[in-house]
Structures are given as C-alpha cells and as structure tokens.
C-alpha positions in Angstrom: -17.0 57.3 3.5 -20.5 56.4 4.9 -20.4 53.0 3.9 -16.7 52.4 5.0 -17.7 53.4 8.2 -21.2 51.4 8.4 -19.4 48.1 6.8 -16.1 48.3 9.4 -18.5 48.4 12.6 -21.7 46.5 11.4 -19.9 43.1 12.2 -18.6 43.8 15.6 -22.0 45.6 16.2 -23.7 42.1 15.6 -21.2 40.0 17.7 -22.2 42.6 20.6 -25.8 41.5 19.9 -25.3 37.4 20.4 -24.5 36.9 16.4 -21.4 34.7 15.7 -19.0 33.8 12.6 -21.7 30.7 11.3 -24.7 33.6 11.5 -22.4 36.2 9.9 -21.5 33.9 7.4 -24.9 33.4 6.5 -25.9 37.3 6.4 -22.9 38.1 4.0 -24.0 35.1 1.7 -27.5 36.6 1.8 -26.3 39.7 0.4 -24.3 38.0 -2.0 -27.3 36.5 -2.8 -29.1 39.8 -3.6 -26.0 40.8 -5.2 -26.2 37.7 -7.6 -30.3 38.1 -8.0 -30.2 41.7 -9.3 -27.1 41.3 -11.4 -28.6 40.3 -15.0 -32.2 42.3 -14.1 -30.3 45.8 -13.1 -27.6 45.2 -16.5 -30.7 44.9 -18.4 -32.1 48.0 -16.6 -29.0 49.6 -17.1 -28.8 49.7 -20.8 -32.5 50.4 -21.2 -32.7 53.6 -18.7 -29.0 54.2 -18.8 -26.2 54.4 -15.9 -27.6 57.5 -13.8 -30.6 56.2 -13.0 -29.5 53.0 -11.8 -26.7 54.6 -9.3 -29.6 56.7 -7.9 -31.7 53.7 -7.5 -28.7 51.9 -5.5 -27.8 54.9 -3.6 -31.9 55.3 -2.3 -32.3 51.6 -1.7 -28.6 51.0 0.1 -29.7 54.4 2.4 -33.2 52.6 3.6 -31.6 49.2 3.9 -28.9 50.0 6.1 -30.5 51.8 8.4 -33.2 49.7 9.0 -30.1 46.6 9.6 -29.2 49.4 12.6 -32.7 48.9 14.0 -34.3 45.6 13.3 -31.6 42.9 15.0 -33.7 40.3 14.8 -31.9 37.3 12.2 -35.3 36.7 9.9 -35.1 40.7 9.4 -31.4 40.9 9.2 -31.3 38.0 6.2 -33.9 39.6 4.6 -32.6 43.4 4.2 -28.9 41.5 4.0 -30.6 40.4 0.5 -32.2 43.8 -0.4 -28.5 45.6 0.7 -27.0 43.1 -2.2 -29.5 43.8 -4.7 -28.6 47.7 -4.1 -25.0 47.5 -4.4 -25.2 45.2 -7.1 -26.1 48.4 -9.4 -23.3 49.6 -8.2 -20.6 46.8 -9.2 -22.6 46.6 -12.2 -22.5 50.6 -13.5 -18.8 51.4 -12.4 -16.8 49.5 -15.1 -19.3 50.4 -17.8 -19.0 54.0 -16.7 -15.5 54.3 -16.1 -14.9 52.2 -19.6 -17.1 54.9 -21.2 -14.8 58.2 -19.9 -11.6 56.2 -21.5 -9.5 54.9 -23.8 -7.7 51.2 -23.5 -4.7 52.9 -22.4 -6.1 55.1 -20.3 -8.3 52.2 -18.4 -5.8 50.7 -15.8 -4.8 54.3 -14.4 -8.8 55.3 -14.3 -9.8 51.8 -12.6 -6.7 52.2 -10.3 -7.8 56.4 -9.2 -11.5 55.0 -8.4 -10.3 51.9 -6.5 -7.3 54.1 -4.4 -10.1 56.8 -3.8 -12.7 54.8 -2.4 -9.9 52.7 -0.4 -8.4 56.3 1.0 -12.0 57.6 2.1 -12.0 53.9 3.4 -9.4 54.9 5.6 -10.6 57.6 7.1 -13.8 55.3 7.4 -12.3 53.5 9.7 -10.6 55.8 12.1 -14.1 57.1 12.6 -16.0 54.4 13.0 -13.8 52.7 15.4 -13.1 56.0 18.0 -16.6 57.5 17.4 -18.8 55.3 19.4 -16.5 55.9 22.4 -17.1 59.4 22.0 -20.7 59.5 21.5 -20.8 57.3 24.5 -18.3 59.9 26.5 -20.4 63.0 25.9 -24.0 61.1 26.3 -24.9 62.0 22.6 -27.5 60.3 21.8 -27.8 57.6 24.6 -31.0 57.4 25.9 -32.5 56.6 22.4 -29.6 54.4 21.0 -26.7 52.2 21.8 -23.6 54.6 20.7 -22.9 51.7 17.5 -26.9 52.4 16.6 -26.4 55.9 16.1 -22.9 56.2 14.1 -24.3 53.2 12.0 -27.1 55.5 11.6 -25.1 59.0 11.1 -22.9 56.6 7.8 -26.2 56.1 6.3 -26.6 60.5 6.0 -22.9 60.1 4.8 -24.5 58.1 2.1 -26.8 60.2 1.3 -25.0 63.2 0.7 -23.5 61.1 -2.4 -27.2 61.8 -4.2 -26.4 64.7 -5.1 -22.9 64.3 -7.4 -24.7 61.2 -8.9 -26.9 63.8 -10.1 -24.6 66.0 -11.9 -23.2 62.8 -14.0 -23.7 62.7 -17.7 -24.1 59.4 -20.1 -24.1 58.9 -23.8 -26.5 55.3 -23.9 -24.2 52.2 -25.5 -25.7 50.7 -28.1 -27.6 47.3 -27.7 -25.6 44.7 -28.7 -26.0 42.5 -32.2 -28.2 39.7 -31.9 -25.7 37.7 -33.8 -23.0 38.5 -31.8 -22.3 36.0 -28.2 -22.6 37.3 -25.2 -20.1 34.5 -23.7 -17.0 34.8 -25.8 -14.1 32.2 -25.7 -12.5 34.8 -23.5 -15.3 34.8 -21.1 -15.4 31.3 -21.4 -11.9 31.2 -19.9 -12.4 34.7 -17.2 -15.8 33.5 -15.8 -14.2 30.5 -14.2 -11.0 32.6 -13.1 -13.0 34.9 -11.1 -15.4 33.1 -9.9 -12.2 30.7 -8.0 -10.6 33.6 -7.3 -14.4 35.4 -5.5 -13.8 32.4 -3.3 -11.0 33.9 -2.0 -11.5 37.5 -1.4 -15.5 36.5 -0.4 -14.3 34.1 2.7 -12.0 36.1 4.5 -12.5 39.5 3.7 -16.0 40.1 5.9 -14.6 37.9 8.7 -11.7 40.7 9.2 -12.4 42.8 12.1 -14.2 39.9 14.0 -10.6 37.7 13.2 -9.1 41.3 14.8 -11.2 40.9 18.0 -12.7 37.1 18.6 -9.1 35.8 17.7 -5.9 38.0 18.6 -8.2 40.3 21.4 -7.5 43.5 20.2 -9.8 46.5 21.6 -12.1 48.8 19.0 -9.4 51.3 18.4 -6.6 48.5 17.8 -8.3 47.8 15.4 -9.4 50.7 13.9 -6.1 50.9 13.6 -4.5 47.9 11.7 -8.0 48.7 9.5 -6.6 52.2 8.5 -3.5 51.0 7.9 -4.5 48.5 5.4 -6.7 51.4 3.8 -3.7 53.2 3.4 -1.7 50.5 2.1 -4.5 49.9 -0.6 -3.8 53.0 -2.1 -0.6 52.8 -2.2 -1.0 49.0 -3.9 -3.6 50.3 -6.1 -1.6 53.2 -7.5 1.1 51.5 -8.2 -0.8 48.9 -10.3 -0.4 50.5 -13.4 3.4 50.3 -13.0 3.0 46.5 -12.4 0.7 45.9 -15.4 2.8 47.8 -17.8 6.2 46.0 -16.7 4.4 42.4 -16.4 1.4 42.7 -18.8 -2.5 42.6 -17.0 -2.7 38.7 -16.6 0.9 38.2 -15.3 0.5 41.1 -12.8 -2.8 39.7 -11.7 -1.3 36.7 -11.3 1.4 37.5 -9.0 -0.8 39.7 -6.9 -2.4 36.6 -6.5 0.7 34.0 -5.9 1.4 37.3 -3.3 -1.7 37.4 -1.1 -1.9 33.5 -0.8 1.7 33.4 1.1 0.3 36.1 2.7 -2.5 34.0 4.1 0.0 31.6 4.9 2.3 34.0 7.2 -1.1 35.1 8.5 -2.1 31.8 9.7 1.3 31.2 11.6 1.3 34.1 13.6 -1.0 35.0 16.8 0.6 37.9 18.0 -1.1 41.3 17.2 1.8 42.8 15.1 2.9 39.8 13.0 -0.7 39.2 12.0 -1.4 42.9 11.5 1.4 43.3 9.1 0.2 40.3 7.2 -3.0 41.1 7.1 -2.0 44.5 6.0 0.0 43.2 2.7 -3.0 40.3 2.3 -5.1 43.3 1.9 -2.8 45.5 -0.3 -2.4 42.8 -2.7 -5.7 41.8 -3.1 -7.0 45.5 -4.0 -3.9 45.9 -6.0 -5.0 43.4 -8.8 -8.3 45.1 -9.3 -7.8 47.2 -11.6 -6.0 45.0 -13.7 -9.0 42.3 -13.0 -11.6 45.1 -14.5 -9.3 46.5 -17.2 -8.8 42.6 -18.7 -13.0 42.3 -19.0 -13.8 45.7 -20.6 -10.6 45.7 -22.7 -11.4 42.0 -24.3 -15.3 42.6 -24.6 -16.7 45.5 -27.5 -18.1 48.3 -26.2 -21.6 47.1 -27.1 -21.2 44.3 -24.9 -19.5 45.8 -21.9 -22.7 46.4 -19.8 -23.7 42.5 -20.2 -20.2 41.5 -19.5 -20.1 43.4 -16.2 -23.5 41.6 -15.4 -22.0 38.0 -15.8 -19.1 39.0 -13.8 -21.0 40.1 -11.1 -23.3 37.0 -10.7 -20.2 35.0 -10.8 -18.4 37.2 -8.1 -22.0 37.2 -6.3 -22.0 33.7 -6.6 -18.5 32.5 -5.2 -18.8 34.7 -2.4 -22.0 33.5 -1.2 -20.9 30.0 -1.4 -17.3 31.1 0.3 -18.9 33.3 3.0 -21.0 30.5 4.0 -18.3 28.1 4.1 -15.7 30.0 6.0 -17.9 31.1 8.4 -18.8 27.3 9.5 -15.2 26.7 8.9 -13.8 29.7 11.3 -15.8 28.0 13.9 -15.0 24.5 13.5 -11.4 24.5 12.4 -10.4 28.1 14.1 -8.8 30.7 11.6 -5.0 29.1 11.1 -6.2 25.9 9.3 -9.2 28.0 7.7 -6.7 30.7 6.4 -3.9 27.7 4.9 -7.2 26.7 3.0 -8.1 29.6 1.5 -4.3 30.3 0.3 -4.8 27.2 -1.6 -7.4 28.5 -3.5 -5.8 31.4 -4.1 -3.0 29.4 -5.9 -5.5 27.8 -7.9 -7.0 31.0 -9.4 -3.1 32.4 -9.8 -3.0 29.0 -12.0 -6.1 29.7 -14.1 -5.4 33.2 -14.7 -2.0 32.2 -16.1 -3.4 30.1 -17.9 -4.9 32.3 -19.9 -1.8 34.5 -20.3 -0.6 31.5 -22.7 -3.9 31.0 -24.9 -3.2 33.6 -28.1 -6.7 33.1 -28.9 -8.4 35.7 -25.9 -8.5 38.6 -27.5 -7.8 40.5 -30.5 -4.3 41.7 -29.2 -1.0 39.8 -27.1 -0.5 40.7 -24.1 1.8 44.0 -24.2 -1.0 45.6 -25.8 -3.4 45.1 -23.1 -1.3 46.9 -20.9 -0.4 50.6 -21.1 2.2 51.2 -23.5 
C-alpha cells in the first residue's frame, strides 16, 4: 500500500520539480542498477542468515531511502538514493519466490505466486486512488502546508505505510534450504535457455512501465485524478488477470501461456500507440497492463519448478541481475527515446521486442531437454 502510493506520485512529483523523461530515465536505471548490484551479495546473504532477516533489512533501508528522495531533490542526491532504493527492494525480488516456493508444492505454486501478485496489485489499487486525490486534500484543508508541498508530505505519510509492514515480517517463520552441492551447476541448460528470455522480455516491462503516469499527463493531458483513475483501473484489472492465470497455465501449459500473454501485451502496445484520445489509450493501456502481470506467475512458477530446491535461492539471484540488468539498459533507452521519437514510434518499438521474447520463450516450449518433466506437468493438473 505505502509503496503503491509513493511509486504512482514520485514521477509526476519530479516533473513538478523541472525533471523530465531523459532524467527519469536515468533515476529508474540507477535503481535498477542497485537492484542488479545487491542481487548475487543479498542471495548469498539470504541463504547464510536466512529469509527473515533479509526482508527486515529491505523493509528498514526502502523506509530511510524513500523518504529522504521526498526531501533531497537535487539529481546527484536523487541518483544516488535511486541506487540505495534498488539495492533494498532487490531483497525483496530476491526472498519472495524462494519463500513462496518453500510454503508449496509444484502444483500448488502457480495459484500461490498468482494470490501474492493479485494481492499486492489490489492494495495497488487502492494505492492509487489515494495517492492521486490525497494531495488535493491535504492542500484543501492546509494540512501540513507551511512545512511541505502537499506531494512531500503524502510521499512521506506512504513511507509510515511501509513501515507498519515491520511488524508481520516479524511474525514469519523459515526452515534454512540447504547449501547447494558443489558439484552440482548453478547455470543449468534450462537457465541457459530462461536467462536470455527474461532478460528480452525485462526490456519490455522495464521501458514503458515507469514512464506510465507521466505518458498519462505529458502526452494525452489528463489531470491528477484522471489518472488516478485509469491507474486504479489497471490495478483492478491486474487482479483479475492474475487470478485467472492459473486457468491459462493449466489449459495452455506455463510456457505457452506466457507466451501468449506476451504475443497479447505487444498488440497491445501497438493499439496503444495509434490512439491519442484519453479513453482509447486508457483501455489499452489497461489490457497492456493486465497482460503483463498476468504472465507472472507463470514466469516465477517455470524458474522454481525447473531449479531443485537447493538451488532455488541462487536461481532467484541470477534472475534478478538479469531483470536488473535489462531494465536499466531499457529505462535508459526509452527515456531518450520518449523524448526524441515521442511515445507512438517508441511504443511500436517496444512491441517488437515483446514479440521477440514471445519467440524465445516458445522456443523453449519445444526443447524436451529443460527439465525433468513435459510440459502438462509443469502446469497444475
């Protein structure tokens, strides 16, 4: 909830404050950064100290970094606790499958990945019908407005939100996985063949994804609540998406569903890019979103279903550099790209890389050799 609404009004917060798509570019490819820099040393951490610590430790360093990115607007300091925010939630990305993979069984896993991702979307939701109407009531009622701007002090108020998740983290109990045989790969043929996949497919959900509520307002004009709005509606259609993944990945199999999420959310971008008027591109931008969440699960299920259980933690850890990786590079891109090619032609050329990570995904849907199972067993039965 706290960081739903921090993430939705940071952006438009720093457009207010002189920033533009190239800077904001740069800031989310710093954190990407961070996120790519404390993968492999917090995976390490992880299986030393186990998963409860390390969610504390990214809960109390997210709390500190965000709220001083509420205070210090100056770029040097923004880049800099950009990195430290991506080192924090990097613990994060890096403890949930291992955790949720460790409270189930293989058939189990796609329903348990799709309840986290449709929760955290839902709060999302809610995120961002606060975050978009609250500043104009703070400003209404003076709360608050001869210390801070009305956007300080509900970017501000999120971070508490945050920290009021300290205390379930605290009641969470983990048995410690086992370190994994020194004779046994880290990189599989599998992984070979996933890391590659994901890291194309990072390109696409790391270039337009951060961009959103600044395409909202820079390119169709839509006010705070407007978008606010089309924001909560996505949320809501996320869930929807989400749940009804493991319906798609038992009728298709995990790699074809993810695949046609994928083929999905490209024509998406497509439609997206041909329409400026507010509705059109809403509703595309809605399913674009709903899609994109919707193969998820099936994404996370894939890696801790073809990994053992020994190797899980160091799995997630590789995936999460790559992810890091790609989205830094992509973030950067688009954000030059936004600016000097405007959002239709920007958006037609992030469709065709979505196409391209459909193609390496099905790919491996035809390669026997991935795992110990075909693919009807990967899905639920």
């Amino acid at each position: 909830m706290g960081l739903s609404i921090y993430f939705f009004l940071f952006n438009l917060f720093l457009i207010g404050h002189g920033y533009t798509e190239k800077s904001l570019g740069l800031l989310t490819s710093a954190m990407a950064i961070g996120n790519l820099a404390g993968a492999i040393p917090i995976g390490k951490l992880a299986q030393r100290f186990g998963l409860r610590p390390m969610l504390l430790s990214c809960f109390s360093l997210i709390i500190v970094a965000s709220s001083a990115r509420a205070v210090l607007l100056s770029f040097a300091w923004q880049i800099s606790l950009a990195f430290i925010a991506g080192v924090a939630l990097s613990a994060w990305a890096i403890c949930l499958s291992p955790a949720v993979a460790q409270l189930t069984e293989e058939r189990q896993r796609p329903f348990a990945f799709s309840l986290v991702f449709s929760l955290g979307i839902g709060v999302g939701a809610l995120g961002g019908l606060v975050g978009s109407r609250l500043p104009g009531w703070l400003a209404i009622h003076h709360m608050l407005s001869h210390v801070l701007q009305p956007e300080q002090s509900v970017l501000l108020l999120s971070c508490c939100i945050v920290a009021i998740g300290v205390w379930p983290v605290t009641r969470l109990t983990f048995t410690r996985a086992k370190l994994p045989e020194r004779d046994k790969p880290l990189i599989s043929p599998f992984m070979l063949r996933f890391l590659p996949a994901i890291a194309i497919w990072s390109m696409v959900t790391g270039s337009f994804s951060p961009f959103a509520t600044v395409y909202l307002a820079q390119h169709l004009h839509m006010s705070l609540p407007q978008i606010g709005n089309a924001f909560s509606i996505s949320q809501f259609a996320q869930v929807a998406a989400v749940l009804a993944a493991p319906l798609l990945f038992r009728r298709l199999g995990i790699v074809s569903g993810i695949v046609s999420t994928q083929v999905i959310s490209g024509l998406l971008l497509v439609a997206l890019a041909a329409t400026s008027h507010p509705l059109g591109a809403t509703a595309a931008y809605v399913g674009f979103t709903a899609f994109q969440w919707m193969n998820e699960p099936g994404l996370y299920s894939l890696l801790m279903n073809m990994v053992p259980a020994e190797q899980r933690g160091g799995a997630s850890a590789c995936n999460s550099v790559v992810m890091s990786s790609s989205q830094a590079i992509a973030a950067t891109l688009a954000g030059g790209a936004f600016v000097r090619y405007g959002y239709p032609s920007s958006l037609r050329g992030i469709a065709a890389i979505a196409l391209v990570a459909a193609t390496l995904f099905w790919r491996m849907r035809i390669q026997p050799e991935l795992g110990p199972a075909p693919e009807p067993h990967i899905a639920l039965n």
